[in-house]
PDB file of N, CA, C and O in Angstrom:
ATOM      1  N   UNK A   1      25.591 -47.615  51.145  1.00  0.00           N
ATOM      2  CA  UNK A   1      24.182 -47.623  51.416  1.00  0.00           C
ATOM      3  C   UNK A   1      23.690 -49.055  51.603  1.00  0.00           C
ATOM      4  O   UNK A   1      22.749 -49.374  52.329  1.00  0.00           O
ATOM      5  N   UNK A   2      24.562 -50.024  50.740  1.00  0.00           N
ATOM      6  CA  UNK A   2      23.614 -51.451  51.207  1.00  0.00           C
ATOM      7  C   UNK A   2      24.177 -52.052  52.325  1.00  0.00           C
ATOM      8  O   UNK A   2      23.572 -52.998  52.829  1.00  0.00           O
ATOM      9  N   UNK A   3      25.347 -51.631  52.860  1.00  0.00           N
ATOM     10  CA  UNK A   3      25.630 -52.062  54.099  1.00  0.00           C
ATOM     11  C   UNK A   3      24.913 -51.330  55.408  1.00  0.00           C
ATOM     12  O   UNK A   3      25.036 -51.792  56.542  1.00  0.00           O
ATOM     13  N   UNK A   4      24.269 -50.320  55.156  1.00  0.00           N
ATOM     14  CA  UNK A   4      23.414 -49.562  56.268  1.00  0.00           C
ATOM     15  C   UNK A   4      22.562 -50.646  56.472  1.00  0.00           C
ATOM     16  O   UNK A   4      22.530 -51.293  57.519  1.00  0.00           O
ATOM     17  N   UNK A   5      21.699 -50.906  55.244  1.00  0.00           N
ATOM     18  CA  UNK A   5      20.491 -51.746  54.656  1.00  0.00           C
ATOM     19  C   UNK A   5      20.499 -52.798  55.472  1.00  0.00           C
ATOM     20  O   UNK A   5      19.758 -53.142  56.393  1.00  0.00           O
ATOM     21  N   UNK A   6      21.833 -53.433  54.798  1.00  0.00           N
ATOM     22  CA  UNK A   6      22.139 -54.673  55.643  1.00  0.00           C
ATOM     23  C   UNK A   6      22.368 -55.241  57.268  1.00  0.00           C
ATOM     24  O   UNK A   6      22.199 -56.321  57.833  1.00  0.00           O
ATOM     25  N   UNK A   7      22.833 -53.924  57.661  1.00  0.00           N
ATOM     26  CA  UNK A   7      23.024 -53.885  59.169  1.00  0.00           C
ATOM     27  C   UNK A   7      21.432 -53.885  59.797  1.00  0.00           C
ATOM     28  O   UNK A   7      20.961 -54.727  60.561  1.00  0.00           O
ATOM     29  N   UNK A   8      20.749 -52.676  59.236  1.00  0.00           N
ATOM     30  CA  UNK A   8      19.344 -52.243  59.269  1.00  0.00           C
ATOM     31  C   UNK A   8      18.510 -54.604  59.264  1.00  0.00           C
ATOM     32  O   UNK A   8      17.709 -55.319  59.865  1.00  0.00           O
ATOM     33  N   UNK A   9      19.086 -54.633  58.620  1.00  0.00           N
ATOM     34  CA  UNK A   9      17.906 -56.226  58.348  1.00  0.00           C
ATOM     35  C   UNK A   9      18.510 -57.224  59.566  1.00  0.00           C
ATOM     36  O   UNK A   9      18.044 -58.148  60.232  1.00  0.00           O
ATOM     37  N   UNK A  10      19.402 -56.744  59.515  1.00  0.00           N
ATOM     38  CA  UNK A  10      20.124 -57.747  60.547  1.00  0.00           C
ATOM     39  C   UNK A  10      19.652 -57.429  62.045  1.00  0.00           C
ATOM     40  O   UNK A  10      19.088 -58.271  62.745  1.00  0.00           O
ATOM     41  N   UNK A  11      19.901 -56.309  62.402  1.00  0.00           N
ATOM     42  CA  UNK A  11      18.988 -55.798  64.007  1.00  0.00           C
ATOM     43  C   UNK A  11      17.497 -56.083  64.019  1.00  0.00           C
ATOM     44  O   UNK A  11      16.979 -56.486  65.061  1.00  0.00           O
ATOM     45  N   UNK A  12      16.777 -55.898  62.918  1.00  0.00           N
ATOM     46  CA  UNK A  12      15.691 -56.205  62.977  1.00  0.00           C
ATOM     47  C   UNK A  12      15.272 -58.110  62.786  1.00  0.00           C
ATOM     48  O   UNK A  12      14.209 -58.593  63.174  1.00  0.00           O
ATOM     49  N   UNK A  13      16.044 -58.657  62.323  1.00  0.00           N
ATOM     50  CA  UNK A  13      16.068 -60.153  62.390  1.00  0.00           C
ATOM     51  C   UNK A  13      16.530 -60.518  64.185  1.00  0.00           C
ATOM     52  O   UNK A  13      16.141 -61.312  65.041  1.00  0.00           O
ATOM     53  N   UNK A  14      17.191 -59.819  64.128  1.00  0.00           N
ATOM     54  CA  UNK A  14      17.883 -60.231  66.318  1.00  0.00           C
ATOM     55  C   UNK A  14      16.750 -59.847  66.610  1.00  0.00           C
ATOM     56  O   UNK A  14      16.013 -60.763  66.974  1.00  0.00           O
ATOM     57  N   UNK A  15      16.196 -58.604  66.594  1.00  0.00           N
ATOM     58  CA  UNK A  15      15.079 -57.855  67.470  1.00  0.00           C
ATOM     59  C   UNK A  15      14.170 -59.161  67.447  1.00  0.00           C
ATOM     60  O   UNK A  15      13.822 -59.606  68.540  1.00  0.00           O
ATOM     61  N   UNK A  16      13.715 -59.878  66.167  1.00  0.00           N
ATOM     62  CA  UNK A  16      12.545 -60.621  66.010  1.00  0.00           C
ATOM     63  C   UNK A  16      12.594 -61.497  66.644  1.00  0.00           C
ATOM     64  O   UNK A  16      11.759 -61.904  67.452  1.00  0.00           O
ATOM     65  N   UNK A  17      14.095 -62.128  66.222  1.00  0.00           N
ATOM     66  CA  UNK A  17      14.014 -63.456  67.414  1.00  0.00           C
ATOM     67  C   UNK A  17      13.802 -63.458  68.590  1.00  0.00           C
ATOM     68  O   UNK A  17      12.972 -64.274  68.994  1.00  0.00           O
ATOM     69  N   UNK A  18      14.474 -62.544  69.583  1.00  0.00           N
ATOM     70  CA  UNK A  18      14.364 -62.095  70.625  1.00  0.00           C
ATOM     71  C   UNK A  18      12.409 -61.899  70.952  1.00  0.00           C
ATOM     72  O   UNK A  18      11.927 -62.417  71.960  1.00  0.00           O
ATOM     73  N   UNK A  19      11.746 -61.310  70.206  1.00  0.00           N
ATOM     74  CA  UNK A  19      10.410 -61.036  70.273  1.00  0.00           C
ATOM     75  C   UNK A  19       9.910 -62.528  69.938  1.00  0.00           C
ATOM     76  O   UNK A  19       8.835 -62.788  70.479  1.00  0.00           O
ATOM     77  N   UNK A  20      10.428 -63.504  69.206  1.00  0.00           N
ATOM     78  CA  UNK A  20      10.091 -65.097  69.366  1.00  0.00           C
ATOM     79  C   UNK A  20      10.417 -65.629  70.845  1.00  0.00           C
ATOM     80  O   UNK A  20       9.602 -66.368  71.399  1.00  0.00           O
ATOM     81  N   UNK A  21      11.600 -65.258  71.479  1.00  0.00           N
ATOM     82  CA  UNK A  21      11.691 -65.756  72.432  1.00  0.00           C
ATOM     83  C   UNK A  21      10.823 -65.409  73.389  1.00  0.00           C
ATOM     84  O   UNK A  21      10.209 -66.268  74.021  1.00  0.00           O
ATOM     85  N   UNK A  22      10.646 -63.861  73.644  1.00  0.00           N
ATOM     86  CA  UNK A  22       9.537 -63.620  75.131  1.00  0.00           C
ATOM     87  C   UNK A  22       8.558 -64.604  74.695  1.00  0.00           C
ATOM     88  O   UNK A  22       7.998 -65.367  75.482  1.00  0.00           O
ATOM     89  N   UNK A  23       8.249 -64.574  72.798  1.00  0.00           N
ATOM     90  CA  UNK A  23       6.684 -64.738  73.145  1.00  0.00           C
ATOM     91  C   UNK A  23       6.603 -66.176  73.222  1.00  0.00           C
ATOM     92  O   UNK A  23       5.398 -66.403  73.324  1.00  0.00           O
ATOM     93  N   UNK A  24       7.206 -67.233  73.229  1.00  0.00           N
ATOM     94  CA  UNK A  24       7.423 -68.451  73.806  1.00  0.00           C
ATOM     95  C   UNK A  24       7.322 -68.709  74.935  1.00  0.00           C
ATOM     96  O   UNK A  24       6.609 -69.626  75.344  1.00  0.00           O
ATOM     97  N   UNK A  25       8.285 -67.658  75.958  1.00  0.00           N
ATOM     98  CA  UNK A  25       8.164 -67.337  77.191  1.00  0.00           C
ATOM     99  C   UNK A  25       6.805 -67.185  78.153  1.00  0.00           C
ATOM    100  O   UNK A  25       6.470 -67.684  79.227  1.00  0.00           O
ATOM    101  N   UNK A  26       6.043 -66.011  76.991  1.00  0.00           N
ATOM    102  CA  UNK A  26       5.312 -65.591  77.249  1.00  0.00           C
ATOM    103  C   UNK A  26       4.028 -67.334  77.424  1.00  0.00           C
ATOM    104  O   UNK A  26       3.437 -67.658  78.454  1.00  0.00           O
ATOM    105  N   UNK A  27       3.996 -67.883  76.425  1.00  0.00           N
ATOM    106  CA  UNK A  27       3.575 -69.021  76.417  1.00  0.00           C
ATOM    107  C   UNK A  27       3.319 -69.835  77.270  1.00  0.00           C
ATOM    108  O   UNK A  27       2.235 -70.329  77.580  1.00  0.00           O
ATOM    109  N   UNK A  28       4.938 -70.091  77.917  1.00  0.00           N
ATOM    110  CA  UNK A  28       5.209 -71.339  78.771  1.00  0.00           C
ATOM    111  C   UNK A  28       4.165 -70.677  79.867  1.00  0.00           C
ATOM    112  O   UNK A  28       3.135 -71.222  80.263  1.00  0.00           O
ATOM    113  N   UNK A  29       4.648 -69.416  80.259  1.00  0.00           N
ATOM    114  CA  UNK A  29       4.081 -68.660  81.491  1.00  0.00           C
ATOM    115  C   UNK A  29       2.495 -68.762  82.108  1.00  0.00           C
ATOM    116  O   UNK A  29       1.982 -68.892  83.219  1.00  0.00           O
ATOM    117  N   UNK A  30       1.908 -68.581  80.290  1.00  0.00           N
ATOM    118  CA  UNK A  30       0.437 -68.648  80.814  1.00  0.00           C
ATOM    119  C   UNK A  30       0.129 -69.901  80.726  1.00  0.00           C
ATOM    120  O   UNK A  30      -0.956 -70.193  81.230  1.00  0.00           O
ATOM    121  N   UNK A  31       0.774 -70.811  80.213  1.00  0.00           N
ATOM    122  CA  UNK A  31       0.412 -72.526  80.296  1.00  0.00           C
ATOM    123  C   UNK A  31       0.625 -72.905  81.543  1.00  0.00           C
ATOM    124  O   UNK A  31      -0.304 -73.481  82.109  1.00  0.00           O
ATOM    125  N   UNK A  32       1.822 -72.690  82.235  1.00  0.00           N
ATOM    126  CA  UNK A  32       1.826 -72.799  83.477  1.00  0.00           C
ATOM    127  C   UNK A  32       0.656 -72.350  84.492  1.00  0.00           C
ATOM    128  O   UNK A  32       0.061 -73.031  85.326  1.00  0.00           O
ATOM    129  N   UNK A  33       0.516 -70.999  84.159  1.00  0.00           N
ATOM    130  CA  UNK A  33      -0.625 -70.185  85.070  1.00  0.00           C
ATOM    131  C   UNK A  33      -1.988 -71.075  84.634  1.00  0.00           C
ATOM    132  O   UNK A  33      -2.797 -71.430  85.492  1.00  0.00           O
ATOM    133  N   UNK A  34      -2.140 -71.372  83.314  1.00  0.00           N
ATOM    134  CA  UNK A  34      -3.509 -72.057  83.235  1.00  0.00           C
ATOM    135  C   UNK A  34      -3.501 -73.753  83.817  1.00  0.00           C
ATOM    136  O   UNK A  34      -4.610 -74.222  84.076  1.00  0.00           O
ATOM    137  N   UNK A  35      -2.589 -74.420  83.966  1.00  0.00           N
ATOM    138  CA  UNK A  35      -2.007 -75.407  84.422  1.00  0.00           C
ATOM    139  C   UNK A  35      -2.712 -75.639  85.942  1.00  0.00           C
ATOM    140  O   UNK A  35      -3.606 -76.439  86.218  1.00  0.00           O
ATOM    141  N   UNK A  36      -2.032 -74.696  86.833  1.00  0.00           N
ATOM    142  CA  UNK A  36      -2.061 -74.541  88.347  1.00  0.00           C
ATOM    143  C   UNK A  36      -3.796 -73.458  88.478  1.00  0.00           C
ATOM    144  O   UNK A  36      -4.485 -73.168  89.456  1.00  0.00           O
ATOM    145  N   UNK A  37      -3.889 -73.254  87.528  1.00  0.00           N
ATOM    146  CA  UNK A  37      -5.818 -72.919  87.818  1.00  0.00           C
ATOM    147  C   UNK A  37      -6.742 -73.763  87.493  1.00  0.00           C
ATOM    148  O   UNK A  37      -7.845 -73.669  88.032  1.00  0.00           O
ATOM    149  N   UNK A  38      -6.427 -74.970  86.346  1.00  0.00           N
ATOM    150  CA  UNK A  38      -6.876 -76.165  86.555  1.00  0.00           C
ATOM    151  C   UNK A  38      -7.132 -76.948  87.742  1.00  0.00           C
ATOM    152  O   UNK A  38      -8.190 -77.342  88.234  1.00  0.00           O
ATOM    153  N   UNK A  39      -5.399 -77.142  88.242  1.00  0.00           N
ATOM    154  CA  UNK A  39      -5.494 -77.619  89.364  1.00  0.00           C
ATOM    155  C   UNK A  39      -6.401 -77.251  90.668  1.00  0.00           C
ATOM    156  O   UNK A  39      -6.921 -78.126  91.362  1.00  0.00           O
ATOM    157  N   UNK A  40      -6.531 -75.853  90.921  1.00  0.00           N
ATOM    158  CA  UNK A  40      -7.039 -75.390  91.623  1.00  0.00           C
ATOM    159  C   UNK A  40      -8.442 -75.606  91.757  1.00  0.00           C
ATOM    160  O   UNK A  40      -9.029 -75.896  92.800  1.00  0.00           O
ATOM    161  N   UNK A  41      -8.889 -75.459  90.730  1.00  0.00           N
ATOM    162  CA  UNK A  41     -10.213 -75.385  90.140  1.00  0.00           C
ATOM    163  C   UNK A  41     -11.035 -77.146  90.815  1.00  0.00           C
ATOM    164  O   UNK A  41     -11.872 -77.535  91.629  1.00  0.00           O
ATOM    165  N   UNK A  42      -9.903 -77.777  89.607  1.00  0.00           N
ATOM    166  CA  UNK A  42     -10.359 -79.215  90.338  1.00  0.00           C
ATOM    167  C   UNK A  42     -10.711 -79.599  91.548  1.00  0.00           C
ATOM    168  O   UNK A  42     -11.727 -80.163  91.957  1.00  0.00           O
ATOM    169  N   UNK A  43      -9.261 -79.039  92.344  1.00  0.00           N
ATOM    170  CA  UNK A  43      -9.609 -79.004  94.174  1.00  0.00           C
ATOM    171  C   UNK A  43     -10.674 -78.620  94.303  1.00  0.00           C
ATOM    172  O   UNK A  43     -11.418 -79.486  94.764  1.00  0.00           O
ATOM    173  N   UNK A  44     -11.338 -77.286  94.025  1.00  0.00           N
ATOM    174  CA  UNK A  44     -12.536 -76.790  94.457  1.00  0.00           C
ATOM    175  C   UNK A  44     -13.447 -77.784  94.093  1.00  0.00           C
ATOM    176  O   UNK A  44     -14.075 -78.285  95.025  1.00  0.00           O
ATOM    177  N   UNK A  45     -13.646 -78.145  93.086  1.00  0.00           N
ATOM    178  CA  UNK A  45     -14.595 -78.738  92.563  1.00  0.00           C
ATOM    179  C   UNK A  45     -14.909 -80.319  93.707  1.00  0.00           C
ATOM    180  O   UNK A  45     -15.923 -80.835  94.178  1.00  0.00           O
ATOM    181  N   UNK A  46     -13.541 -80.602  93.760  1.00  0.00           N
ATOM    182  CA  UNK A  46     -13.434 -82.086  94.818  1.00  0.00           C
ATOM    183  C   UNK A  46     -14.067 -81.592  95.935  1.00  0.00           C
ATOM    184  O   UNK A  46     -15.033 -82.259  96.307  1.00  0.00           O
ATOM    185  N   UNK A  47     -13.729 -80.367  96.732  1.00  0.00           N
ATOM    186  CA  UNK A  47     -14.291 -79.838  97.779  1.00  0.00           C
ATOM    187  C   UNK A  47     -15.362 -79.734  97.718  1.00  0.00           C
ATOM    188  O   UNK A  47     -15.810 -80.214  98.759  1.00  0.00           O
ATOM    189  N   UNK A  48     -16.534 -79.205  96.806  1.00  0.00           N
ATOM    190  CA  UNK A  48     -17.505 -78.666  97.014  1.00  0.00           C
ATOM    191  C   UNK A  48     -18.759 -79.858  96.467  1.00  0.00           C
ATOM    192  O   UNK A  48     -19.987 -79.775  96.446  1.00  0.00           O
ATOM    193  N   UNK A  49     -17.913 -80.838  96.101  1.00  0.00           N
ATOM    194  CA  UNK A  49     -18.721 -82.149  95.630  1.00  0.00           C
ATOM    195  C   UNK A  49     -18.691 -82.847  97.114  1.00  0.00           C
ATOM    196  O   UNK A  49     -19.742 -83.376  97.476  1.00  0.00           O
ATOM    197  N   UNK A  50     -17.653 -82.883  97.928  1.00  0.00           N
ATOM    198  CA  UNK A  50     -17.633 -83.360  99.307  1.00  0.00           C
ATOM    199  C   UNK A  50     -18.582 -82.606  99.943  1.00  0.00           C
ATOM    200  O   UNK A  50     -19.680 -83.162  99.975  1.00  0.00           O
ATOM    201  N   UNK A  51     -18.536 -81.658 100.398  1.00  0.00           N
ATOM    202  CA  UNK A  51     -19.635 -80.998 100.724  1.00  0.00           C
ATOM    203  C   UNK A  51     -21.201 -81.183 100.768  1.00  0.00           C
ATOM    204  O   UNK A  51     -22.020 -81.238 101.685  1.00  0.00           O
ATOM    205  N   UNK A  52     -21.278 -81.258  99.352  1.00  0.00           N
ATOM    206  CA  UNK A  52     -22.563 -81.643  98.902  1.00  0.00           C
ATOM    207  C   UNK A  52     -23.289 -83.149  98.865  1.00  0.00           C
ATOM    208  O   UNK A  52     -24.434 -83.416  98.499  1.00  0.00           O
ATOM    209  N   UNK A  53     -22.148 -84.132  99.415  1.00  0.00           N
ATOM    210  CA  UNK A  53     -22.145 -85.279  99.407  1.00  0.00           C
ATOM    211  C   UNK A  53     -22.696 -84.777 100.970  1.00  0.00           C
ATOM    212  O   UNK A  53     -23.823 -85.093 101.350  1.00  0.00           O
ATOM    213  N   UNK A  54     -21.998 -84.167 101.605  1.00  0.00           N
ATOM    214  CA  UNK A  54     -22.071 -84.799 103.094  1.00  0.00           C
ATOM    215  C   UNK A  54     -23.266 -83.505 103.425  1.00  0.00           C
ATOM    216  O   UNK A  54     -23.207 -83.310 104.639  1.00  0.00           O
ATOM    217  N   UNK A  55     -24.038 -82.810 102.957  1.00  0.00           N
ATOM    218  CA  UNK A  55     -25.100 -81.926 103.375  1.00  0.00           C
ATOM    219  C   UNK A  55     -26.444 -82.903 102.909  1.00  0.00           C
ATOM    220  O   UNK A  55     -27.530 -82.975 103.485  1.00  0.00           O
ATOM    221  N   UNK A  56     -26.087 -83.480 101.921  1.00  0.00           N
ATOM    222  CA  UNK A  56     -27.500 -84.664 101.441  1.00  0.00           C
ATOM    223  C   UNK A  56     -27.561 -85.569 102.641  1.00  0.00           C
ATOM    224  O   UNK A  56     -28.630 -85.891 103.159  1.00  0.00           O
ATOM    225  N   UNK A  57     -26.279 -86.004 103.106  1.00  0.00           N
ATOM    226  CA  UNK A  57     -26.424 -86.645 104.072  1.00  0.00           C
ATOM    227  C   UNK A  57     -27.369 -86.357 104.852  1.00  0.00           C
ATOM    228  O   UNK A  57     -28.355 -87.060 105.072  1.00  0.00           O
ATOM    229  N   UNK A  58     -27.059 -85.038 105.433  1.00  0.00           N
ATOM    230  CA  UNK A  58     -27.421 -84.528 106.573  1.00  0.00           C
ATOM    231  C   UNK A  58     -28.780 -84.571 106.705  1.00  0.00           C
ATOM    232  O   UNK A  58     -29.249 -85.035 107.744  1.00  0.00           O
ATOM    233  N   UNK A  59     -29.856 -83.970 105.406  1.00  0.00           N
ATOM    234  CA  UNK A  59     -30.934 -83.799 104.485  1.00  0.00           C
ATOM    235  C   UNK A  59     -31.604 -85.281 104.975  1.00  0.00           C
ATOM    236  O   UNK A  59     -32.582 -85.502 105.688  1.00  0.00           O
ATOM    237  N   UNK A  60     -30.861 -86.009 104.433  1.00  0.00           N
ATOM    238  CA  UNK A  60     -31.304 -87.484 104.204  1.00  0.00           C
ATOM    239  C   UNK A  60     -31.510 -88.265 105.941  1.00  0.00           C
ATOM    240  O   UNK A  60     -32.253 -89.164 106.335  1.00  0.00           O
ATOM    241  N   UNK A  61     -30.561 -87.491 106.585  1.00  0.00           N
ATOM    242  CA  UNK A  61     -30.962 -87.886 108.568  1.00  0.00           C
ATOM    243  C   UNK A  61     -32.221 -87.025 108.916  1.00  0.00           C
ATOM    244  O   UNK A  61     -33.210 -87.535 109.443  1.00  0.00           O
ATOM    245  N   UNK A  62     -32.136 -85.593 108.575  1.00  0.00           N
ATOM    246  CA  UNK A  62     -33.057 -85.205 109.144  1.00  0.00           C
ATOM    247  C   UNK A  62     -34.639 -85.460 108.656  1.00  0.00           C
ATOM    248  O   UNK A  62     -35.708 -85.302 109.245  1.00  0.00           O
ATOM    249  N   UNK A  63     -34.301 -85.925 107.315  1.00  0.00           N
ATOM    250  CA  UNK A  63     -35.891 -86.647 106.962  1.00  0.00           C
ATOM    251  C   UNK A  63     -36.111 -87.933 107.748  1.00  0.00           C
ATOM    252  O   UNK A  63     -37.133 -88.013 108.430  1.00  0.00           O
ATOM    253  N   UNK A  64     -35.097 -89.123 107.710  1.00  0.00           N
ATOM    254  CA  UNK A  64     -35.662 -89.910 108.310  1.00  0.00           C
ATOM    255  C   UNK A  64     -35.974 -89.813 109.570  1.00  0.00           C
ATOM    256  O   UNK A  64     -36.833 -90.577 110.010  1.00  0.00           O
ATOM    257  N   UNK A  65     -35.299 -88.779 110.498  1.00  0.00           N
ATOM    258  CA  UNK A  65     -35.711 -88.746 112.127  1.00  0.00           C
ATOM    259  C   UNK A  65     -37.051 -87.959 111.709  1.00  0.00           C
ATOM    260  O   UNK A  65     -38.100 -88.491 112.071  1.00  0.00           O
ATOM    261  N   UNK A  66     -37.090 -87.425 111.390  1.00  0.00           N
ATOM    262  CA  UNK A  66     -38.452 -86.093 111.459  1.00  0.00           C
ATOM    263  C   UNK A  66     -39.341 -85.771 110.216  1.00  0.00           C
ATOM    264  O   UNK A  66     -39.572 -84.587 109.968  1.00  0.00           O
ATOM    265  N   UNK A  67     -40.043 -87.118 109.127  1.00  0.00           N
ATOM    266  CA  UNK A  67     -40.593 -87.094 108.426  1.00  0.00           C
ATOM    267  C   UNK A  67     -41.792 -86.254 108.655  1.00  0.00           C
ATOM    268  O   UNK A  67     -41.504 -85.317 107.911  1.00  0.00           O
ATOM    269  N   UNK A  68     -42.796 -85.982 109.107  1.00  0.00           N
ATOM    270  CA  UNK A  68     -43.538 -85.104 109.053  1.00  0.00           C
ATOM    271  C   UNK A  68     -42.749 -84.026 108.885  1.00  0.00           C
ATOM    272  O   UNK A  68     -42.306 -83.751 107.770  1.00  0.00           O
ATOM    273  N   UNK A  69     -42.544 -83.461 109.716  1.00  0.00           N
ATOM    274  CA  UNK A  69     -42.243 -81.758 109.430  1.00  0.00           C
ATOM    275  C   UNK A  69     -41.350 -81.898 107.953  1.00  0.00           C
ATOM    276  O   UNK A  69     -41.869 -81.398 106.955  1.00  0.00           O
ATOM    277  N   UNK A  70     -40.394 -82.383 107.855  1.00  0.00           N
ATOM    278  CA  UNK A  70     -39.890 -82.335 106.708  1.00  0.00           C
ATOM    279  C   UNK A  70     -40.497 -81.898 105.811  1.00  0.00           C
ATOM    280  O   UNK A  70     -40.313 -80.837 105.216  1.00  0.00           O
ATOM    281  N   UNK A  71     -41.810 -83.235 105.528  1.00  0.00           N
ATOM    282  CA  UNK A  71     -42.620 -82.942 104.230  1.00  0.00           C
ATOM    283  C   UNK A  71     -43.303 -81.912 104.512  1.00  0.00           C
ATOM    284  O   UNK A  71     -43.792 -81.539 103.445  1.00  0.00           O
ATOM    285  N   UNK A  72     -43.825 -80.801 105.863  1.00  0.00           N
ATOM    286  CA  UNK A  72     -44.726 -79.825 105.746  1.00  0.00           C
ATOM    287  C   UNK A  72     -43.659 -79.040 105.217  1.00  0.00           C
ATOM    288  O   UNK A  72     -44.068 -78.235 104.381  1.00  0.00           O
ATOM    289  N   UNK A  73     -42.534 -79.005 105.404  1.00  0.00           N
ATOM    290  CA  UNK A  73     -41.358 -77.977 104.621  1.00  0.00           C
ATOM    291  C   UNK A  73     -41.621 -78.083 103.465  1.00  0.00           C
ATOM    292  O   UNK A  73     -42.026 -77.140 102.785  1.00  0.00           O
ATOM    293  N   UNK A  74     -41.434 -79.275 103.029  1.00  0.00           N
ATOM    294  CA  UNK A  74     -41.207 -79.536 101.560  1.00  0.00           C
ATOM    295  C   UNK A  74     -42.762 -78.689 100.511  1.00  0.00           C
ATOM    296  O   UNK A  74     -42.900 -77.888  99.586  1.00  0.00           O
ATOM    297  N   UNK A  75     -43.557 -79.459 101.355  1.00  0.00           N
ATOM    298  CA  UNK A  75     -44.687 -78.654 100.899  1.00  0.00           C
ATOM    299  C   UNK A  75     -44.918 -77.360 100.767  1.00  0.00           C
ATOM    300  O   UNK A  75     -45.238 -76.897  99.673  1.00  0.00           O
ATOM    301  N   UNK A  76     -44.720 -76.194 102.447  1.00  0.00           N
ATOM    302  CA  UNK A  76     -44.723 -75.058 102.406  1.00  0.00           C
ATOM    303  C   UNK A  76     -44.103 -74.670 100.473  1.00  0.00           C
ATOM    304  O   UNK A  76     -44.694 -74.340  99.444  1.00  0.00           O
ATOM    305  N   UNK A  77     -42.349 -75.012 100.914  1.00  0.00           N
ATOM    306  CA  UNK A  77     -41.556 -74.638 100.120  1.00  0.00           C
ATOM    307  C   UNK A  77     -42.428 -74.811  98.481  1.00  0.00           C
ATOM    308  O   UNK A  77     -42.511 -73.881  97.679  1.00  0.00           O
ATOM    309  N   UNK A  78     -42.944 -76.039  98.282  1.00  0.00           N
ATOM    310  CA  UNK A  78     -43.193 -76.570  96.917  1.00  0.00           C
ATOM    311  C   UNK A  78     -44.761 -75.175  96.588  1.00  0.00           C
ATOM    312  O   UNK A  78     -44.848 -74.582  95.513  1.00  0.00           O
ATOM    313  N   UNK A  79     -45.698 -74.968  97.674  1.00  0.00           N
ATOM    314  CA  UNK A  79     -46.333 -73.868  97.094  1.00  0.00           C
ATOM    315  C   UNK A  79     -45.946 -72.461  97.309  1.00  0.00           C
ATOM    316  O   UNK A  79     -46.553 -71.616  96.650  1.00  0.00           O
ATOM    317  N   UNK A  80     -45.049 -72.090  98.110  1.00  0.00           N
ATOM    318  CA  UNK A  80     -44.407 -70.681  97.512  1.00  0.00           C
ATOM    319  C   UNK A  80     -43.624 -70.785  95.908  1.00  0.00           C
ATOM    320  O   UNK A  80     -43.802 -69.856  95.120  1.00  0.00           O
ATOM    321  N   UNK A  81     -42.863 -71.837  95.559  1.00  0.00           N
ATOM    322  CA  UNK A  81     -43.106 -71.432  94.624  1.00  0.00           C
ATOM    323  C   UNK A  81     -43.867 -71.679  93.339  1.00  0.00           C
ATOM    324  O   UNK A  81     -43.700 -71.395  92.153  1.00  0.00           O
ATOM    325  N   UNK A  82     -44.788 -72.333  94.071  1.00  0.00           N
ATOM    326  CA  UNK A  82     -46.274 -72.106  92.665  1.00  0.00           C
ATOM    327  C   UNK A  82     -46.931 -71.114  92.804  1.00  0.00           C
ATOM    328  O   UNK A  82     -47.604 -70.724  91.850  1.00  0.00           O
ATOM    329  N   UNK A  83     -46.937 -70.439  93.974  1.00  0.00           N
ATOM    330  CA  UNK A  83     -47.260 -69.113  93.693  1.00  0.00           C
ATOM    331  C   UNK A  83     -46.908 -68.228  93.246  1.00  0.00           C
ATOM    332  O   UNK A  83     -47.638 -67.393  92.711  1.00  0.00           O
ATOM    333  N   UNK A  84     -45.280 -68.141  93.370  1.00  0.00           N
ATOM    334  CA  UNK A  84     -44.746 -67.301  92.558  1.00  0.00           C
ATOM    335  C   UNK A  84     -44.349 -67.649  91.114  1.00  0.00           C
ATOM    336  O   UNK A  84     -43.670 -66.863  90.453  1.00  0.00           O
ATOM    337  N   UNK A  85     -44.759 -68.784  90.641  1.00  0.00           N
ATOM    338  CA  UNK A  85     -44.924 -69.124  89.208  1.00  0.00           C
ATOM    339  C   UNK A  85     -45.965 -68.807  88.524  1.00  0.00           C
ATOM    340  O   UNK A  85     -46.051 -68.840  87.297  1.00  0.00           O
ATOM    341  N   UNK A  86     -46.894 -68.450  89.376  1.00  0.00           N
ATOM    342  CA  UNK A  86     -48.533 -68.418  89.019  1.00  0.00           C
ATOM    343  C   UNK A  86     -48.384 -66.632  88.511  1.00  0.00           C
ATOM    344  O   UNK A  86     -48.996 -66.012  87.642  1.00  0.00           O
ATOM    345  N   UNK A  87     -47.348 -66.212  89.433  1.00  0.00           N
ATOM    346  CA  UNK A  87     -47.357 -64.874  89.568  1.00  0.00           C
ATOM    347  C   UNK A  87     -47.014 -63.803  88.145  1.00  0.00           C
ATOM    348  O   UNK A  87     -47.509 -62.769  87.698  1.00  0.00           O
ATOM    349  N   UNK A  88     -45.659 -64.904  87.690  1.00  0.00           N
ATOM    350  CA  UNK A  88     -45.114 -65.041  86.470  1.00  0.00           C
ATOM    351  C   UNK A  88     -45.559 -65.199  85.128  1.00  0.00           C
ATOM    352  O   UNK A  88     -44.897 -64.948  84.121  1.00  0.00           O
ATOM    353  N   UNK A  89     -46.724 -65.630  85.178  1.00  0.00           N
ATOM    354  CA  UNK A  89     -46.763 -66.599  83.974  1.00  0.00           C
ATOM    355  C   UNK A  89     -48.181 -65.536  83.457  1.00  0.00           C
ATOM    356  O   UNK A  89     -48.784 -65.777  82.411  1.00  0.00           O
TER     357      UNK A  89
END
């Protein structure tokens, strides 16, 4: 009977390690995966800061060629939404 026992502790000690190993595995895997979504992420982030760099630009030409209308935009824009703050409140 204590050699059943014993066999019995012993498969279950392999089983465990083995269940140490995936979950190490398991580890590396999502470090990796979170790794390369960093990366990704960053890119986007570089991208969409370029972007926004070069649309201010754009913002920033079309005010200086066409200051009036601009500011009647700006204006329109600035009392829609005080009206709809007014609406709110």
């Amino acid at each position: 009977m204590n050699d059943a026992s014993g066999s019995a502790s012993a498969a279950f000690s392999a089983e465990g390690n083995g269940s140490d190993a995936r979950s190490a595995c398991a580890q590396e895997a999502a470090a990796q995966a979170f790794d390369e979504l960093k990366d990704r992420a960053a890119d986007y982030i570089d991208a969409g800061r370029e972007q926004a760099v070069a649309f201010a630009g754009a913002i920033e030409k079309q005010i200086r060629e066409r200051p009036l209308p601009s500011l009647a935009v700006a204006a329109g824009i600035g009392f829609a939404l005080g009206l709809l703050y007014n609406r709110r409140s």
